[in-house]
C-alpha positions as CSV (number, residue, x, y, z in Angstrom):
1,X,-4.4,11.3,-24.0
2,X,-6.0,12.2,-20.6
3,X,-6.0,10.0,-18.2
4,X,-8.2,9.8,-14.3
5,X,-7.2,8.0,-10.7
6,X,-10.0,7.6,-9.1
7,X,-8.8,7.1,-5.2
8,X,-10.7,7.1,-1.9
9,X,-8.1,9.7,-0.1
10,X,-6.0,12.2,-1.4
11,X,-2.8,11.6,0.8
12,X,-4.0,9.9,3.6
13,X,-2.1,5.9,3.3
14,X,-0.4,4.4,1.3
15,X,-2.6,3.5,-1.4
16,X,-3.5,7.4,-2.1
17,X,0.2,7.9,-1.4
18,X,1.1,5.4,-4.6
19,X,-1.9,7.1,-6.5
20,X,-0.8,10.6,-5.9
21,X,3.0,9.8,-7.0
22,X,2.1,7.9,-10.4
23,X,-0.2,11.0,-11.4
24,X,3.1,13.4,-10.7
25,X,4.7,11.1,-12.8
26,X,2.7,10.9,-15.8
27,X,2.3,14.5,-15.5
28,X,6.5,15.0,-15.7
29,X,6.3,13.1,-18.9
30,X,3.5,15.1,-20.2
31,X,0.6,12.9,-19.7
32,X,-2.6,14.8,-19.2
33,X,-3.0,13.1,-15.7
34,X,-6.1,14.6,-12.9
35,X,-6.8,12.4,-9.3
36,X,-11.0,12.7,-8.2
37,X,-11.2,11.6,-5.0
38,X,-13.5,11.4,-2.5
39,X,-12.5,14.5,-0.8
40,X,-9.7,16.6,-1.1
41,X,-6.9,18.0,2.0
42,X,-5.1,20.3,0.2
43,X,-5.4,22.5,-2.9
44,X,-3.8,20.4,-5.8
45,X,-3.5,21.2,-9.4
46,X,-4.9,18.1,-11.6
47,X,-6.8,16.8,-7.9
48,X,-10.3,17.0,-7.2
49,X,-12.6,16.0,-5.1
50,X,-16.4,14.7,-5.3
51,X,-17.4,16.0,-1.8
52,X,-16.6,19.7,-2.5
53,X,-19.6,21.6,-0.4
54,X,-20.5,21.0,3.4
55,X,-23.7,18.8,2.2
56,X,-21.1,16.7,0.1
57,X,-19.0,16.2,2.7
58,X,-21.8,15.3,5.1
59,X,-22.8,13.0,2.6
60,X,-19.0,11.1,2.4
61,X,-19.0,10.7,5.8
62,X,-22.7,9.3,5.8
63,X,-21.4,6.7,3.2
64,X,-18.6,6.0,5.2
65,X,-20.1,5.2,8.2
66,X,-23.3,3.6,6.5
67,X,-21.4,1.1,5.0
68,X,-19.2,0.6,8.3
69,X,-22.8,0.0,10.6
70,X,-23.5,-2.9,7.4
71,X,-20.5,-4.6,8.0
72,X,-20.8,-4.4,12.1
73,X,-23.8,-6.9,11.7
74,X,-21.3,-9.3,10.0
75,X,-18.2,-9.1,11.6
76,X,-16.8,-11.4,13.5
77,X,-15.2,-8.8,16.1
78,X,-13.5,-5.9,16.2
79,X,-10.5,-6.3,15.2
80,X,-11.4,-6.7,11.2
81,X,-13.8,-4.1,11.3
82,X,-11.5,-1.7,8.4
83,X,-10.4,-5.3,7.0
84,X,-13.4,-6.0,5.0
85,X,-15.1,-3.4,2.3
86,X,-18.4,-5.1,0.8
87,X,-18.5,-2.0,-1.5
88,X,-22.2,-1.5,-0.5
89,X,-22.2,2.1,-0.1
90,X,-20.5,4.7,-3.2
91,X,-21.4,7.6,-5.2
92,X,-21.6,7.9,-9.0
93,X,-19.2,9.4,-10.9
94,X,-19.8,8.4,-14.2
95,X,-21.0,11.9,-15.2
96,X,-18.1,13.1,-13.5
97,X,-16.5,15.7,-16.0
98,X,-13.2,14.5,-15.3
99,X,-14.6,10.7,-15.8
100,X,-16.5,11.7,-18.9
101,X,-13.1,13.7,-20.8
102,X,-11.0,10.5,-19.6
103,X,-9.5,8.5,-22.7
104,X,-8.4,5.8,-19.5
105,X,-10.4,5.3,-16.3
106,X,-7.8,3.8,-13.7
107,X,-8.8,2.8,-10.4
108,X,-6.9,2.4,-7.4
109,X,-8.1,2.2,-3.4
110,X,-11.6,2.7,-3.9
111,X,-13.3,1.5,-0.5
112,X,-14.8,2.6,2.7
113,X,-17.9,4.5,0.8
114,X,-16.5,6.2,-1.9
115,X,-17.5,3.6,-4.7
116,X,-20.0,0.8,-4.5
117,X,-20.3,-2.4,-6.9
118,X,-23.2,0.1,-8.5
119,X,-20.9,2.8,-9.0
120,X,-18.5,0.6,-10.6
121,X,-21.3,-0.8,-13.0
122,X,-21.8,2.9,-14.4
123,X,-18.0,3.2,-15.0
124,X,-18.0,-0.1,-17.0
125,X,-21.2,0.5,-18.9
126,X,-18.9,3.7,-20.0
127,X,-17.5,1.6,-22.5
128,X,-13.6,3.1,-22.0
129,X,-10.7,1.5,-20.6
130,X,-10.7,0.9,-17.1
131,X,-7.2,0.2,-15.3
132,X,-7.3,-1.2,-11.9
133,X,-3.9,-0.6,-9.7
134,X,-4.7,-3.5,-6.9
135,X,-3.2,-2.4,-3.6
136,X,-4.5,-4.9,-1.8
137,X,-6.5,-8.4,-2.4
138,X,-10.1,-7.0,-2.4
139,X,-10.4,-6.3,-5.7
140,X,-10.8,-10.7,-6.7
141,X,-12.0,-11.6,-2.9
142,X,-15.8,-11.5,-1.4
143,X,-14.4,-8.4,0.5
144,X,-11.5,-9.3,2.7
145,X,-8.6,-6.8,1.8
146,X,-6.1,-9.5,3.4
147,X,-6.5,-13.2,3.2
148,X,-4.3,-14.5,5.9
149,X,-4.2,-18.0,4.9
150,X,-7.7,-18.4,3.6
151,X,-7.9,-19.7,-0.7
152,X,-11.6,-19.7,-0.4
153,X,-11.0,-16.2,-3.6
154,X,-9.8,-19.4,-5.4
155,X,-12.9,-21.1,-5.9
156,X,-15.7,-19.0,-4.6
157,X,-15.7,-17.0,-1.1
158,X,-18.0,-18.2,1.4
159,X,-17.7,-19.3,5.2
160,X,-15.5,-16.2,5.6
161,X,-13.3,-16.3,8.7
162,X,-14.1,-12.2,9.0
163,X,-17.2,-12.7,9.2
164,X,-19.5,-13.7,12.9
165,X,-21.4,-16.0,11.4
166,X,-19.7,-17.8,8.2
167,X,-21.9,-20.0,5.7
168,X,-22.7,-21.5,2.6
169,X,-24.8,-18.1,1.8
170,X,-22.5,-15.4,4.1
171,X,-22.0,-11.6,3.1
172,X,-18.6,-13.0,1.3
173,X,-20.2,-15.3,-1.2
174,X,-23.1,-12.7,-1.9
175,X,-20.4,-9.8,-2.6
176,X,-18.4,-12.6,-4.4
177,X,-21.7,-13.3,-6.7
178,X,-22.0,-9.7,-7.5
179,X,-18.5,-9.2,-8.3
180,X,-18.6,-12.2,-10.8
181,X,-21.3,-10.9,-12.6
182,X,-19.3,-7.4,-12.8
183,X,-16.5,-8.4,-14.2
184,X,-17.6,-11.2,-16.5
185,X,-17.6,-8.7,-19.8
186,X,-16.1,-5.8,-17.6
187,X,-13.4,-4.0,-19.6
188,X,-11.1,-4.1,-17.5
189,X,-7.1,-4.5,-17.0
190,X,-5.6,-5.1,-13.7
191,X,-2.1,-3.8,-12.6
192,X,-0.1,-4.9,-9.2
193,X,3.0,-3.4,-7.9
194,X,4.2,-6.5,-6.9
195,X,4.3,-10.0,-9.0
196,X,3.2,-11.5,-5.9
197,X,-0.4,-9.8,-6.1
198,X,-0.6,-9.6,-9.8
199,X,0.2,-14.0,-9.6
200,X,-2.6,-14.3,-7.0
201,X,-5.2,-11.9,-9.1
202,X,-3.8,-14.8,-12.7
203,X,-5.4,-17.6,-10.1
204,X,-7.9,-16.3,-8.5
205,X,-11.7,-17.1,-9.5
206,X,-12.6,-13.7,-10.0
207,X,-10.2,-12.1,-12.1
208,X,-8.5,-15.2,-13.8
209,X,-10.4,-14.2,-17.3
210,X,-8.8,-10.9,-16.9
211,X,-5.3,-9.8,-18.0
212,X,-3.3,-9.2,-14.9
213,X,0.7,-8.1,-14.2
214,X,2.8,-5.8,-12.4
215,X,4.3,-2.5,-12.5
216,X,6.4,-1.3,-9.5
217,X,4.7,1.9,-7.4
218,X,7.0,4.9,-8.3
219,X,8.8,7.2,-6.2
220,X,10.2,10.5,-6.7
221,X,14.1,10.4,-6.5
222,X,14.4,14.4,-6.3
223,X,12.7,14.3,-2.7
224,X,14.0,10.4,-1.9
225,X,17.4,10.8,-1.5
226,X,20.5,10.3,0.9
227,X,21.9,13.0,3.2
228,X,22.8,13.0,7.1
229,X,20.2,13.8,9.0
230,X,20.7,12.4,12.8
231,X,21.8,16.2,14.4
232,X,18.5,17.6,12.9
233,X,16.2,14.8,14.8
234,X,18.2,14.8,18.1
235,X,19.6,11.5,17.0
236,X,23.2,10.3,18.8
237,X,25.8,10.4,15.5
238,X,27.6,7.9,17.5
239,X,25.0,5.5,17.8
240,X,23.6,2.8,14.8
241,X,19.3,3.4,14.4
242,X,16.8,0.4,13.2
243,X,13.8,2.3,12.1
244,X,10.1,1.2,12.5
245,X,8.1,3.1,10.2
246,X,4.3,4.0,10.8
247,X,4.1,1.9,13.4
248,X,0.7,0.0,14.1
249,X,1.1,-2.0,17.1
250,X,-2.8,-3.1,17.3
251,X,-2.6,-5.2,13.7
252,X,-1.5,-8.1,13.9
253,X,-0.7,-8.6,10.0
254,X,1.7,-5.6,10.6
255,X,3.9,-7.9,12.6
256,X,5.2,-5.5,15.6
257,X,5.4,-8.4,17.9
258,X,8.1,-10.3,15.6
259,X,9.9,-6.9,15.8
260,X,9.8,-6.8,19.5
261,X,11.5,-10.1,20.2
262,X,13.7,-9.6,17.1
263,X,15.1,-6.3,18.7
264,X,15.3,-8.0,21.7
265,X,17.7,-10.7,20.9
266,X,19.8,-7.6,19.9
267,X,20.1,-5.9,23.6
268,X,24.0,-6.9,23.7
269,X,23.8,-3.4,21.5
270,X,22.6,-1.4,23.6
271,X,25.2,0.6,23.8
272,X,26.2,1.2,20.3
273,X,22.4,0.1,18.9
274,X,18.7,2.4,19.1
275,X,15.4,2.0,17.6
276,X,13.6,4.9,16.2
277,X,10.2,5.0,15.9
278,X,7.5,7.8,13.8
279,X,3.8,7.3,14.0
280,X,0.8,6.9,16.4
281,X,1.6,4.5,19.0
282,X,1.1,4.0,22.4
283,X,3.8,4.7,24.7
284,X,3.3,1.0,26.3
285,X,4.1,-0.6,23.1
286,X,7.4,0.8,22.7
287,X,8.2,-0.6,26.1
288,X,11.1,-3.5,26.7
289,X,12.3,-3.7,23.1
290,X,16.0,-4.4,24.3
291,X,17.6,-0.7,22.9
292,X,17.1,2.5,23.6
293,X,13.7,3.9,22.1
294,X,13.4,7.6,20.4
295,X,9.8,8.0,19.5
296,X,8.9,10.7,16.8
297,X,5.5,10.5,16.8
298,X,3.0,11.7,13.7
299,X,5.4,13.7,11.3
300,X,4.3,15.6,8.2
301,X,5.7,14.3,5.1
302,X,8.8,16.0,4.0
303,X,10.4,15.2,7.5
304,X,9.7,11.8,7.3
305,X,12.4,11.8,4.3
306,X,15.2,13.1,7.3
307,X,14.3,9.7,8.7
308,X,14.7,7.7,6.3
309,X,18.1,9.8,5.6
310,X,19.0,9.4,9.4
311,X,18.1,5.4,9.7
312,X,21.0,2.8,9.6
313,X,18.6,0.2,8.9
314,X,14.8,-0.2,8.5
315,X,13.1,-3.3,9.3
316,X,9.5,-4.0,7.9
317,X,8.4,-7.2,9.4
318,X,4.9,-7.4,7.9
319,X,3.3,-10.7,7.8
320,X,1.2,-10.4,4.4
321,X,1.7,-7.3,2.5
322,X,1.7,-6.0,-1.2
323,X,4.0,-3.7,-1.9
324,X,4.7,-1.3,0.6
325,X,5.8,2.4,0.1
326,X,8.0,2.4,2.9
327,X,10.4,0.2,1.6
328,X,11.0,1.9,-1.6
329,X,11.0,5.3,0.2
330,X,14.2,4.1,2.4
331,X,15.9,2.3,-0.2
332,X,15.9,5.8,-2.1
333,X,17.7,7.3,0.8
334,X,19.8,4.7,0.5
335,X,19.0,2.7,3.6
336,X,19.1,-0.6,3.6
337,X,15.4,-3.0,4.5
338,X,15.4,-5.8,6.1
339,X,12.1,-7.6,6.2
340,X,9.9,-11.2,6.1
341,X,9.6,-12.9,3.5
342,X,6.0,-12.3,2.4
343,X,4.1,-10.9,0.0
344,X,5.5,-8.5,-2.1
345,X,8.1,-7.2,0.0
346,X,10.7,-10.3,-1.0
347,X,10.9,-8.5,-4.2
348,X,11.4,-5.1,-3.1
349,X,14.5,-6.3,-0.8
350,X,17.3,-7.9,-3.1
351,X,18.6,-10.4,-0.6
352,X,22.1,-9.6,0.8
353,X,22.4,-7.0,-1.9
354,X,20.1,-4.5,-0.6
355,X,19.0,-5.5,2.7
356,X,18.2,-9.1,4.2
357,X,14.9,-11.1,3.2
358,X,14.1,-13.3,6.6
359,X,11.9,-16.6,7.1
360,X,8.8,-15.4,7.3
361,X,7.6,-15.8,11.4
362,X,11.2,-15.8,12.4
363,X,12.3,-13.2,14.9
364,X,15.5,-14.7,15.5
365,X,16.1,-14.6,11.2
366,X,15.2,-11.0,11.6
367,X,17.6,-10.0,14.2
368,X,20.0,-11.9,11.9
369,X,19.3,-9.5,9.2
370,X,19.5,-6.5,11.3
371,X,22.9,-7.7,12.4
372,X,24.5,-8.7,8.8
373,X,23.3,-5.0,7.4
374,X,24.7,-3.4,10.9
375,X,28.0,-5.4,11.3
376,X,28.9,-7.9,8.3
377,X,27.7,-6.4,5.0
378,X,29.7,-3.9,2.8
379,X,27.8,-1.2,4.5
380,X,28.6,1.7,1.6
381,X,28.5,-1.1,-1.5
382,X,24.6,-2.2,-0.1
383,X,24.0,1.4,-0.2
384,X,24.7,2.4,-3.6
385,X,23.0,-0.7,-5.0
386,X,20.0,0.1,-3.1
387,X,20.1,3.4,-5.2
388,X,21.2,1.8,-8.6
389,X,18.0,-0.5,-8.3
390,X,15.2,2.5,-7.0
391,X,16.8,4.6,-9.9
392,X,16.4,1.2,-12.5
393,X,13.1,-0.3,-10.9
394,X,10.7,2.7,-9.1
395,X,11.9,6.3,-10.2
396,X,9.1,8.6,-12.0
397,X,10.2,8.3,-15.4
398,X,10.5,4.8,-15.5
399,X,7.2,3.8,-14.0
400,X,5.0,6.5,-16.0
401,X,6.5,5.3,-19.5
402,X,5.2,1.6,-18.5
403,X,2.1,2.8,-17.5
404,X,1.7,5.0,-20.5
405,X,2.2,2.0,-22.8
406,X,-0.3,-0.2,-21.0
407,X,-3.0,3.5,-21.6
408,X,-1.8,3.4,-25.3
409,X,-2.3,-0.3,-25.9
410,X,-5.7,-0.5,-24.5
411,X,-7.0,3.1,-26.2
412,X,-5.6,1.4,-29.6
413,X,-7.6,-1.7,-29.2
414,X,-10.7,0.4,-27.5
């Protein structure tokens, strides 16, 4: 059985991150398993990419920002500009010879000019399997890849709160009428990581018809695992480190700010307490969070796993969120999360058995949590049981033999 992820990126977020991993892990069970993307960053086996010449990759970019200038005229400001994909720019790949010797087609992120609702309509007309991985909401909603606390994907999207000028007949309910007319005899199967999304996708207008569930992103044990690392990133032993992973202080839906006056409430640990910090950031944002501050900046990925390894505690205090990566990746080392309760993450985080699920909006609940991992909990039992359930729930084997059933089921009834 072969099987091909189609994916925006290669490695670049989390999506193409979660992509990448569950091709390495059908491929250690033997699955015939190859990535296209739109273009590749490194020479992979099984990975390759559509935009392979200097034309192609002219072209990618020219998709890119074409379909980024479209959406300027509709948003409402800035600030949602990468927030909304109306899949009005893509490329082909039906003829694709890796499309074309596929048994399965399974899609992941897809946005941001690499596929188009036309491009999509020449993979359907295929006739063979398509799987969907959702890693966000965009796949059942008139383009938005994050609600907030809009239900309009319910009924029908229109009067979009992205969107500058919101009506009966705005660029949500025209992307939401082509969509509906896609999927309507589409055959297509859609996979979450988290029951959260997959329960949302069940309900939602869209994709209700559709079967829908949930099979956790995988993660590769071998690399994810727990050693002492604080001597090799400059690190005080003596001292106790939250970590704040990939940190995005301009998003709001990322929830820095509830992390700032959670930390805060914590200064009376200054002395024995630090924050440590990887990712692009501005220097001003790391400013008065109540503990001392060691910024890492942009890290390449295999010493990204020391921090994990070096962390006491990593807090993720997203406000709307699937399933992230970085959740699962410190729980491998065996580092206790602590993080709102929203989205998918409440079932990453076993509450008071792995980490501590807080009241979503609460700073003072997270603080709370930082504290029980940090001075109350079992320190060494929540560690081992943070391994028992990645090895259980999210290591390569067992997420590969769930997806190869799904593959199997649907070639069999193909």
């Amino acid at each position: 059985m072969k099987i091909v992820h189609i994916s925006t990126y290669h490695t670049f977020g989390g999506a193409a991150i979660a992509a990448l991993r569950l091709h390495h892990a059908l491929r250690s069970i033997g699955v015939k398993s190859s990535v296209l993307v739109q273009e590749t960053e490194r020479q992979e086996e099984g990975v390759q990419g559509v935009a392979n010449s200097f034309i192609g990759k002219k072209l990618a970019f020219a998709r890119f920002a074409t379909e980024r200038a479209y959406f300027v005229l509709h948003e409402k400001d800035k600030s949602v500009r990468f927030h909304f994909s109306p899949l009005w720019a893509g490329v082909d790949i039906s003829k694709h010879p890796l499309v074309r010797e596929a048994d399965v087609i399974h899609l992941h992120w897809i946005n941001f000019g690499f596929l188009s609702l036309y491009s999509l309509e020449q993979l359907f007309a295929l006739g063979k399997p398509v799987v969907w991985t959702m890693h966000d909401m965009s796949t059942f909603t008139g383009g938005c890849h994050y609600s907030r606390e809009c239900e309009r994907y319910l009924s029908h999207c229109q009067h979009c709160p992205y969107l500058c000028r919101p009506s009966d007949n705005d660029l949500s309910f025209r992307v939401f009428e082509q969509k509906q007319k896609l999927f309507k005899n589409a055959p297509l199967t859609l996979v979450s990581p988290s029951q959260w999304l997959a329960g949302l996708a069940q309900r939602a207008a869209l994709t209700k018809h559709l079967t829908s569930f949930a099979i956790p992103n995988p993660i590769n044990t071998n690399v994810f695992k727990p050693s002492s690392a604080k001597k090799d990133l400059g690190l005080t032993p003596t001292k106790k480190w939250i970590l704040f992973a990939g940190v995005n202080t301009q998003d709001p839906r990322k929830g820095f700010a509830y992390f700032k006056e959670a930390t805060q409430l914590l200064s009376d640990r200054r002395e024995e307490w630090g924050i440590v910090v990887f990712g692009k950031t501005e220097p001003e944002a790391l400013a008065d969070l109540g503990l001392e501050v060691k910024s890492l900046g942009s890290l390449p990925a295999h010493e990204v796993v020391n921090v994990y390894q070096a962390a006491d505690v990593m807090v993720v205090p997203s406000l709307e969120d699937n399933y992230p990566n970085t959740v699962i990746e410190a729980m491998a080392c065996g580092t206790p999360v602590v993080g709102f309760d929203s989205g998918g993450i409440a079932e990453q985080i076993e509450h008071l058995q792995t980490g501590y699920v807080a009241k979503l909006y609460s700073s003072e609940d997270l603080a709370k949590g930082i504290r029980f991992v940090l001075e109350d909990a079992d320190y060494e039992q929540i560690a081992q049981k943070n391994l028992h359930v990645i090895y259980q729930r999210n290591r390569y084997e067992t997420v590969a033999k769930q997806y190869l059933a799904v593959y199997k089921k649907l070639v069999t009834n193909n």
